[in-house]
C-alpha positions in Angstrom: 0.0 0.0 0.0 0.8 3.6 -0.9 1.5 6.1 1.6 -0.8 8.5 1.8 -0.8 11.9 3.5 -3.5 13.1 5.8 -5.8 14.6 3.4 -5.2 13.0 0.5 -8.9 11.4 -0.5 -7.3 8.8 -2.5 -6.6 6.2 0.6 -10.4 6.0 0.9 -10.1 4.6 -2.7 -7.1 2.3 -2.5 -9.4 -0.3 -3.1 -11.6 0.5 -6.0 -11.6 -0.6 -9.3 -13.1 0.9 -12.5 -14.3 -2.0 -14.7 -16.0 -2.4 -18.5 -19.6 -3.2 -18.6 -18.4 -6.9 -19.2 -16.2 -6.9 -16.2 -13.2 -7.8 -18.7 -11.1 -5.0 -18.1 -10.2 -3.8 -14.7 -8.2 -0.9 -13.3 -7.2 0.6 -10.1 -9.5 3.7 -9.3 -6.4 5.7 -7.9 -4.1 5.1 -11.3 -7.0 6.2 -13.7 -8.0 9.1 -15.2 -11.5 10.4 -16.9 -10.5 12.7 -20.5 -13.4 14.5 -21.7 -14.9 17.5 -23.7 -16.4 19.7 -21.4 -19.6 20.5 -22.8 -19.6 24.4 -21.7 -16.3 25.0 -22.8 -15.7 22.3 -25.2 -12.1 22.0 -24.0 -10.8 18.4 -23.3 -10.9 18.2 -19.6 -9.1 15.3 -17.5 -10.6 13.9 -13.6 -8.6 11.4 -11.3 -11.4 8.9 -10.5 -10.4 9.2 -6.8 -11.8 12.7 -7.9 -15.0 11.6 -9.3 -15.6 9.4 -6.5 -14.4 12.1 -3.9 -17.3 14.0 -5.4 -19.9 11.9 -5.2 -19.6 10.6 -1.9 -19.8 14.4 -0.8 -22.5 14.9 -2.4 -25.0 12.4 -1.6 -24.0 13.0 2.1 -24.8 16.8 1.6 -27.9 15.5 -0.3 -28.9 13.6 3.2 -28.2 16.4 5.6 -30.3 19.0 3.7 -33.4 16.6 3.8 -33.1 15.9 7.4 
């Protein structure tokens, strides 16, 4: 395992894997990247997928406070 500093979201995702809708093709979530045309700016854009997952995780727990 990677050492990771205090802050650094991606030792919550040491463990996750991005796979292909077949399940053939698996990578680690902390190695991979997201490239994509933003569609506001159409400029190519690139996320970690620690990132992505960062976000969402956030999000859905913000989502749960506010309806409390």
């Amino acid at each position: 395992m990677v050492e990771y500093s205090s802050h650094d979201w991606r030792k919550n995702t040491d463990d996750a894997v991005v796979v292909d809708d077949r399940g053939d093709n698996v990578l680690k979530a902390n190695s991979s990247r997201v490239i994509f045309t933003n569609p506001k700016t159409l400029k190519e854009e690139t996320v970690d997928v620690s990132r992505l997952v960062r976000v969402f995780v956030n999000n859905r727990d913000d989502l749960k406070r506010s309806v409390k």
